[in-house]
C-alpha positions in Angstrom: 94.7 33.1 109.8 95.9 34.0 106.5 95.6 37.0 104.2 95.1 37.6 100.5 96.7 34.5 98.8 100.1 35.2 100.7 102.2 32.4 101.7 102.6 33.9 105.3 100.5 32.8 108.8 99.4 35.0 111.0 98.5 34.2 114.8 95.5 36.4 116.1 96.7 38.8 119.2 95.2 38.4 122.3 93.9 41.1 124.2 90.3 43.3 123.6 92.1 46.0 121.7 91.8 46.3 117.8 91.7 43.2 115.9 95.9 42.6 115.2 97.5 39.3 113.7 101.2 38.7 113.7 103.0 37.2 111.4 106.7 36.3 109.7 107.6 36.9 106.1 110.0 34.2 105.1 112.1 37.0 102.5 111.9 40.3 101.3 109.8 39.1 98.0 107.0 37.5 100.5 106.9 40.5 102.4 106.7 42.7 98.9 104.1 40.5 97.7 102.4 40.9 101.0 102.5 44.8 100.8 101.0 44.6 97.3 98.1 42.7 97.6 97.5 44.4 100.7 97.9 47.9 98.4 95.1 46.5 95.9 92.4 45.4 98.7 92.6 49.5 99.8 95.1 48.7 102.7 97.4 51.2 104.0 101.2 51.1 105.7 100.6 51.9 109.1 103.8 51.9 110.8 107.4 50.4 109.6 110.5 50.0 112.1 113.5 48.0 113.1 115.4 46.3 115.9 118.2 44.7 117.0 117.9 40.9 117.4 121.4 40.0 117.3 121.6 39.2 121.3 118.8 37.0 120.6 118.8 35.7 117.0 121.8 36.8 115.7 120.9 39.3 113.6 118.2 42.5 113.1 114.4 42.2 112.1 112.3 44.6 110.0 108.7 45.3 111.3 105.8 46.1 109.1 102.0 46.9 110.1 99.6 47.4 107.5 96.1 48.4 108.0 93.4 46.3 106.6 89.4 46.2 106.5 89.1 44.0 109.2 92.1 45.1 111.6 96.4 45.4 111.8 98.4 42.6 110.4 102.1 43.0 112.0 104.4 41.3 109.5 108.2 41.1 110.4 110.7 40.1 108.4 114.4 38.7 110.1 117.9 40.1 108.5 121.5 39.6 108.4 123.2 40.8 110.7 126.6 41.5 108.1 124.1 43.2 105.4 120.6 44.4 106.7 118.9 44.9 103.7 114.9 44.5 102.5 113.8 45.6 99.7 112.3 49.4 99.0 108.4 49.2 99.9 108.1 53.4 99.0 107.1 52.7 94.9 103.7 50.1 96.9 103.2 52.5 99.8 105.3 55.7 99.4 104.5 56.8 103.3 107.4 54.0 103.5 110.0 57.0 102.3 110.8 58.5 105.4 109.6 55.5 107.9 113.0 53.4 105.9 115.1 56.7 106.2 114.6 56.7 110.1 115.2 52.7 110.0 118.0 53.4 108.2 119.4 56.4 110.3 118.7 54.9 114.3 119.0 50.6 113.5 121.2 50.6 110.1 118.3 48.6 108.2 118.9 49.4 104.1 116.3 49.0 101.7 117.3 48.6 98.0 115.8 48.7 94.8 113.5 51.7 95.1 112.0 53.7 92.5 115.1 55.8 91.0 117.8 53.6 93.2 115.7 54.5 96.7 115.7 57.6 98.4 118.6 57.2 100.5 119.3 60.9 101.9 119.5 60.8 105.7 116.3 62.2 108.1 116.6 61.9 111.3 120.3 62.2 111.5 121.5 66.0 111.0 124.9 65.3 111.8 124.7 65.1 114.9 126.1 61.3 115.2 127.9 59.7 112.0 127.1 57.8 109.4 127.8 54.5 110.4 126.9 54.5 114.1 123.3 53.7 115.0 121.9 54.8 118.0 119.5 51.5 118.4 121.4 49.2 118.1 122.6 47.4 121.5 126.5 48.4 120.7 125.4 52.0 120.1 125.8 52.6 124.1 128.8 50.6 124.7 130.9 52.1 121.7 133.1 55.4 122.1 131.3 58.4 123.5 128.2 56.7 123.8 126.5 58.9 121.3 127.0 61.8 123.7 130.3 63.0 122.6 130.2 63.4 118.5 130.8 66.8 117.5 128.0 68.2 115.7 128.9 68.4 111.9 125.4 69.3 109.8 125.3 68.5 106.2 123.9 70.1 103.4 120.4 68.0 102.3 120.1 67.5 98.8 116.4 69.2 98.3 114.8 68.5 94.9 115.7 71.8 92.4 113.0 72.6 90.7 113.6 75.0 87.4 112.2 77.3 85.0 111.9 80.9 84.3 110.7 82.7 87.1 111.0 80.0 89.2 112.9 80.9 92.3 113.2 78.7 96.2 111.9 80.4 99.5 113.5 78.8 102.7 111.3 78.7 105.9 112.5 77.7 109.3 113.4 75.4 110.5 113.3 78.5 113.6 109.9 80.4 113.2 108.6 83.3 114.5 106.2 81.9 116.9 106.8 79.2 120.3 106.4 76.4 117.7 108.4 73.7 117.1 111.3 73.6 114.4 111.1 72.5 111.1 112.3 73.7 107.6 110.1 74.2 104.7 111.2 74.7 101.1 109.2 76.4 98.7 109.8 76.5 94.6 107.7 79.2 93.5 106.8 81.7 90.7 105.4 85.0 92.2 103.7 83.8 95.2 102.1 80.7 93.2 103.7 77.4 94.8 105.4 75.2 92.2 107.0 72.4 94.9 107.5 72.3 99.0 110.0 69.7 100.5 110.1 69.4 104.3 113.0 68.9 106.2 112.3 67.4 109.9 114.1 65.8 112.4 115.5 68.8 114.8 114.1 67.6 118.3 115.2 64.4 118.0 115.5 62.8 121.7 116.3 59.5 121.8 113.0 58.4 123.2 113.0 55.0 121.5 116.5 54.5 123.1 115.1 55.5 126.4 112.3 52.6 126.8 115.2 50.1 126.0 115.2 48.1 129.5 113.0 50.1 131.1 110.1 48.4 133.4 106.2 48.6 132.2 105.5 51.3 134.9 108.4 53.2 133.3 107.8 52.4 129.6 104.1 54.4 130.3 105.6 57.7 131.9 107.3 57.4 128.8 104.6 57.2 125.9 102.9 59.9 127.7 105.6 62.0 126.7 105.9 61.4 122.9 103.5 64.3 122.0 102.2 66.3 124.5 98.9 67.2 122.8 98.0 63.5 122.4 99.4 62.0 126.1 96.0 60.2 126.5 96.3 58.5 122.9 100.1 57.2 123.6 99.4 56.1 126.8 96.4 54.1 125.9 98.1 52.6 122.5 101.1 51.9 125.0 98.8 50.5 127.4 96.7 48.1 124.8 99.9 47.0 123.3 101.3 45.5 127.0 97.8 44.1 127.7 97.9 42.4 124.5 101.5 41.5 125.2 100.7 39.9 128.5 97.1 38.5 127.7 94.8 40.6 130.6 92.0 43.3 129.5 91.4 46.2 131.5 88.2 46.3 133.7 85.1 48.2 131.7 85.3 51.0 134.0 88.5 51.6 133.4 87.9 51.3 129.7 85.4 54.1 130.5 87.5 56.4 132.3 90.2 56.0 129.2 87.4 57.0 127.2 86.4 60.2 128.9 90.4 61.3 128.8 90.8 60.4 125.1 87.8 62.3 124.2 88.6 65.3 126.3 92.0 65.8 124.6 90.4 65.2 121.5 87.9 68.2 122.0 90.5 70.2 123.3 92.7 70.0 120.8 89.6 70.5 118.3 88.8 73.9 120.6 92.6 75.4 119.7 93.1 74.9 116.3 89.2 76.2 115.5 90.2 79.0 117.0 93.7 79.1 115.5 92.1 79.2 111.9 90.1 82.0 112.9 93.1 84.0 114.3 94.7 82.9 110.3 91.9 84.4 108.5 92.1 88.1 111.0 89.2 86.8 112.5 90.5 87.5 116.4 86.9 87.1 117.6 87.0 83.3 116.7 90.4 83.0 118.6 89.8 84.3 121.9 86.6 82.9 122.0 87.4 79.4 121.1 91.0 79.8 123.3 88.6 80.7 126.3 86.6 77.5 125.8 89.9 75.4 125.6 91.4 76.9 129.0 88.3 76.4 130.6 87.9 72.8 129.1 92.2 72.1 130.4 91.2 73.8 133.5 88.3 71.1 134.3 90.5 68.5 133.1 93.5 69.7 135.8 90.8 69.8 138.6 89.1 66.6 138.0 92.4 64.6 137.0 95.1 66.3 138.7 96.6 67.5 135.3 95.4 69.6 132.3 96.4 66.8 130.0 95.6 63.8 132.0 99.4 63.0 132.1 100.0 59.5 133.6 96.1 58.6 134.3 95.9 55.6 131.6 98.0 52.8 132.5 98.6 49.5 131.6 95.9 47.3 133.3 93.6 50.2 133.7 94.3 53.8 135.2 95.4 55.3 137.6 92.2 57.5 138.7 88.3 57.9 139.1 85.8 59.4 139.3 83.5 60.0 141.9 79.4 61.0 140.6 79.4 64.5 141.4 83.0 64.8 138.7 81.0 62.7 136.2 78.2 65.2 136.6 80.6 68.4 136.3 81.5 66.7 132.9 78.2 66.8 131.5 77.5 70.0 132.6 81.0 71.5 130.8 79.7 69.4 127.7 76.3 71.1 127.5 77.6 74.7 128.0 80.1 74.2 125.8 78.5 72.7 122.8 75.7 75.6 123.3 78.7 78.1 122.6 80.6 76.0 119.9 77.0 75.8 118.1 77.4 79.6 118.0 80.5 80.1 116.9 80.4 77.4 113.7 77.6 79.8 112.5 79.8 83.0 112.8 82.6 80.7 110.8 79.8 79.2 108.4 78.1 82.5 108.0 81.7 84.9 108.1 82.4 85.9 103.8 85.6 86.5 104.9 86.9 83.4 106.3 84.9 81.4 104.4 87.2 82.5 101.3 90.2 81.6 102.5 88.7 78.4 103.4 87.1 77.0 100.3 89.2 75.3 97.7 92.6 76.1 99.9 94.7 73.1 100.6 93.0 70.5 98.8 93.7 66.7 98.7 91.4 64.1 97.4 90.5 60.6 98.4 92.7 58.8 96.0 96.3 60.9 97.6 94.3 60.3 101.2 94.3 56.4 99.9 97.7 56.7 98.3 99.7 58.0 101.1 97.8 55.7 103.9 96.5 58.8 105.7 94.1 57.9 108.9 92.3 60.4 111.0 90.4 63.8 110.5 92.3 64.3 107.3 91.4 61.6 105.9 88.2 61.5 106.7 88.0 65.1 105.4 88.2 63.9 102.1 85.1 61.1 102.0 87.0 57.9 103.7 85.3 56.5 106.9 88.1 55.6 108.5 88.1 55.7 112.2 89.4 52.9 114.7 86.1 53.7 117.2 83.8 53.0 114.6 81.8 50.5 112.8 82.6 49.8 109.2 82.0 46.6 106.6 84.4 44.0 108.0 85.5 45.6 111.3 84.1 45.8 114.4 86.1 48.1 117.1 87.1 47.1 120.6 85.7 47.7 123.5 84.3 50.0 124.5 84.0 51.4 121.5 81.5 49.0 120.2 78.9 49.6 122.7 79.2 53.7 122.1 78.3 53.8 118.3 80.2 56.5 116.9 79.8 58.2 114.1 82.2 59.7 112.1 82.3 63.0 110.7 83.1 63.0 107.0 83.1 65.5 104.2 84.3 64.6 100.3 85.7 68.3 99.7 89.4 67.7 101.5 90.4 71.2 101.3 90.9 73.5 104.4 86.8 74.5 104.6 85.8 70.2 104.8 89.0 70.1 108.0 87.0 72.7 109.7 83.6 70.9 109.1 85.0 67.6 110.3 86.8 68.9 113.6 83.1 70.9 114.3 81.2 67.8 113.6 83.6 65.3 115.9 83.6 68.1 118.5 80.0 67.4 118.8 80.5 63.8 118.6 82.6 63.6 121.1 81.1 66.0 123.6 77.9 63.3 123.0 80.3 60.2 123.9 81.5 62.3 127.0 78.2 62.9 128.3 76.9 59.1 127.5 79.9 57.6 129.1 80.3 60.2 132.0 76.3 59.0 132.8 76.8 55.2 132.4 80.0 54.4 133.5 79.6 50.4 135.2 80.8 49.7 138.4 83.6 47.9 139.7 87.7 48.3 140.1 90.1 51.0 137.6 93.0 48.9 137.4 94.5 45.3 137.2 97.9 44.0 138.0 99.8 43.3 134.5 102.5 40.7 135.1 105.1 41.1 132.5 105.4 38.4 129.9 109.1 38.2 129.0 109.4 37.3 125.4 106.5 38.5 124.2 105.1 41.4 122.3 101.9 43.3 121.7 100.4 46.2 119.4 98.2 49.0 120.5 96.2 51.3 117.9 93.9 54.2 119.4 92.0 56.5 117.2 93.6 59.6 118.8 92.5 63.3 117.1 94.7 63.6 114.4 94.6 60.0 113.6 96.2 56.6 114.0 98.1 56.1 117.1 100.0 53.0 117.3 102.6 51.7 119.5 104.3 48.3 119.1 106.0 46.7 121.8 108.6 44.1 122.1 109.4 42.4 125.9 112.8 40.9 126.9 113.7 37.7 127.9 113.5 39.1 131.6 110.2 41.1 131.2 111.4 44.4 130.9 111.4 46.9 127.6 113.2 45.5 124.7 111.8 47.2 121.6 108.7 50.8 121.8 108.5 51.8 118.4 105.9 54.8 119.3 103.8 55.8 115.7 102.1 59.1 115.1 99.9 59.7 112.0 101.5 62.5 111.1 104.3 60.3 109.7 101.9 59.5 106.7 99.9 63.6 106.7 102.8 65.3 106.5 103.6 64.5 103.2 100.0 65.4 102.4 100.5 68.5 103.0 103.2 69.3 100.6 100.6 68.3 98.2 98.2 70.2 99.6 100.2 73.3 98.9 101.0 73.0 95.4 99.1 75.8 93.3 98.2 78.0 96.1 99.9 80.5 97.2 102.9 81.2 100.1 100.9 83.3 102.1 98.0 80.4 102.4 100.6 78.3 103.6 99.8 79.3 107.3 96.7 78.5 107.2 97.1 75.2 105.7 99.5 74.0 107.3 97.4 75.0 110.9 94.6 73.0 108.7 96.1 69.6 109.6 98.3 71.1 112.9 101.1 67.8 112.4 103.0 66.6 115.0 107.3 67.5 115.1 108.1 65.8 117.8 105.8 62.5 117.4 107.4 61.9 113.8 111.3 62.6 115.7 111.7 60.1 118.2 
């Protein structure tokens, strides 16, 4: 297959996940022209990472996966191994910015020729390993100290000033007040209007895409699982499509079921917190409790029927590793009735509240062109009039199984400020407590789970509409069949710059409830 008018080939992937070709740019300019005719036909940058192909090929490879109508196309591009360097995609996609940094900081990959020289400040790397050593490359665990011994040295991070009378910077984190992971958030503002905010990330990093290197299938999927903990089920099943399609097998349709159910649970769970959240950020503490009350009953279902309150380790490759017996199905559809009977309530005490409602309304808005511009997938996007959502029909795309079969529709509102992110997660809640209870009552017959021989050699891509967004994880086997490449993708890679847009003109004290708005993943974006 072949895209646009691009000198490039693409094979289809096998597999029934989401429709993925891969294919080889020959240089940097082919993979540039790739990225902007993909850019005018309303394509996004998924994901962009690197490895370390000298044992193999002799030197490194770049990996790129846009997101087109119909699908993924996975375009890689081989390097050096003396000078690693591809040219600067950020002034095409600019979600590219801090994907290249963390290339940059874990496989030594350069890019050149950016907008303004490239962005070239470090961010993963806070010192905490030099400059020139990088931690995924195979040498990294055989050279001095193994990584483990550095002494930690932090550098200052060259935020961008931002003058003017009046104009002054407010420093947040990266340690907040509440049990919430770190990060550091720099506000330029006059008063309490917001001029500018810059993030600064990268303070869990863990070494997890160091961790799959060599490790067996079985192993690699205990370890997706633990990317994010609020979106286990999505990494597990992205891991999981991504070996299938690696080793050519498809998961039996009950199985595909079961996933479904999981998915869709932590979907509405996490929906049920951060409702409830946003109350609790307007003073409205009758919204919290009530809506944190539906979400420990919802986790507390979830731990008796799956043996954990996050369905940790259930969806593996070839299937899962549970089921469900028709009394459990039945206790599911129950749970869904009761509890869309109370949610139904409380949107019309947020709909009908004056109070929360103006905090709500124009705060934190982002249009469809930034959504478009900075590739965003998910609720957010979707919060600002794009239907984009992996389970669902569009023009030119038909999803996997079983998604097909299900119909879903996707929530969408054209507003994109704080009020049209609360719409959308209420009108997915709903949505997804109707998939739960049409699955729970149809699931077909037959075995969970399949025995997926490993294909040495090969790789695969997995992409699973999880419930902030995009979940993708791209895998690479060895020549023996074991791990040789996870690059693990969360969609807040591409929202969180969103949201320093989303800030600019309100005001500091908004910035909580923002930011709680799009609730962005720390640890998925530090691997």
């Amino acid at each position: 297959m072949r895209f646009f008018d691009e000198p490039i080939d693409f094979e289809p992937q096998p597999g029934c996940g989401s429709p993925v070709w891969h294919g080889r740019a020959d240089d940097g300019e082919a993979l540039q022209a790739f990225a902007v005719a993909a850019r005018r036909a309303d394509g996004r940058l998924a994901a962009l990472w690197g490895s370390d192909e000298r044992q193999r090929r002799g030197g490194f490879r770049l990996h790129c996966v846009f997101g087109l109508g119909a699908g993924h196309a996975w375009l890689s591009l081989d390097l050096p191994a003396e000078r690693p360097a591809y040219p600067d995609l950020s002034g095409i996609f600019p979600a590219a910015n801090r994907m290249q940094r963390a290339t940059r900081d874990l496989v030594g990959l350069f890019h050149e020729g950016g907008p303004n020289g490239g962005d070239l400040r470090p961010w993963l790397r806070h010192g905490a390993w030099p400059a020139d050593w990088y931690p995924l490359r195979h040498d990294a665990a055989e050279s001095a100290n193994a990584g483990s011994g550095f002494a930690n040295a932090p550098s200052d991070y060259d935020f961008v000033p931002v003058g003017g009378e009046g104009a002054h910077e407010v420093p947040v984190g990266p340690i907040h007040a509440g049990t919430i992971e770190p990060g550091h958030f720099r506000f330029s503002v006059i008063g309490e209007r917001v001029l500018r905010l810059e993030q600064r990330l990268g303070y869990l990093h863990k070494g997890i895409e160091r961790l799959f290197i060599g490790k067996s299938l079985p192993e690699g999927a205990r370890l997706a699982g633990r990317v994010s903990g609020d979106s286990t089920c999505a990494y597990a099943w992205a891991y999981a499509a991504a070996v299938e399609a690696a080793c050519g097998v498809s998961p039996p349709p009950r199985a595909l079921g079961l996933r479904v159910l999981m998915l869709e649970r932590e979907r509405i769970a996490n929906h049920l917190g951060d409702l409830g959240a946003l109350g609790n950020d307007t003073a409205l503490a009758f919204g919290f409790s009530q809506f944190m009350r539906l979400k420990e009953d919802w986790l507390r279902l979830s731990a008796t029927l799956f043996g954990h309150r996050f369905m940790m380790d259930r969806i593996v490759p070839g299937g899962t590793a549970i089921d469900l017996d028709a009394p459990a199905r039945a206790s599911i559809a129950a749970q869904c009735e009761a509890v869309g009977r109370e949610v139904q309530a409380l949107r019309k005490i947020y709909d009908e509240h004056a109070g929360l409602q103006d905090r709500f309304l124009t705060t934190g808005t982002i249009d469809a062109d930034l959504a478009r511009e900075l590739s965003l997938t998910g609720f957010a996007a979707r919060a600002t009039g794009l239907h984009l959502d992996a389970r669902a029909h569009r023009p030119g795309y038909t999803p996997p199984p079983p998604w097909a079969a299900l119909d879903v529709r996707p929530a969408s509102d054209e507003r994109g400020d704080v009020a049209a992110r609360a719409a959308v997660r209420f009108a997915e809640l709903f949505e997804s407590l109707r998939l739960l209870r049409e699955v729970a009552a149809g699931l077909p017959g037959g075995e969970v789970c399949i025995e997926v021989a490993p294909t040495p050699g090969s790789r695969g891509l997995g992409v699973i509409e999880g419930w902030r967004g995009e979940v993708l994880v791209g895998v690479q086997m060895d020549d023996e069949g074991r791990l040789a490449r996870v690059h693990p993708h969360d969609p807040s890679w591409q929202i969180w710059p969103a949201l320093e847009h989303a800030v600019i003109r309100d005001i500091v004290p908004d910035f909580p409830l923002i930011n709680k708005s799009f609730n962005l993943a720390y640890s998925g974006v530090d691997l």
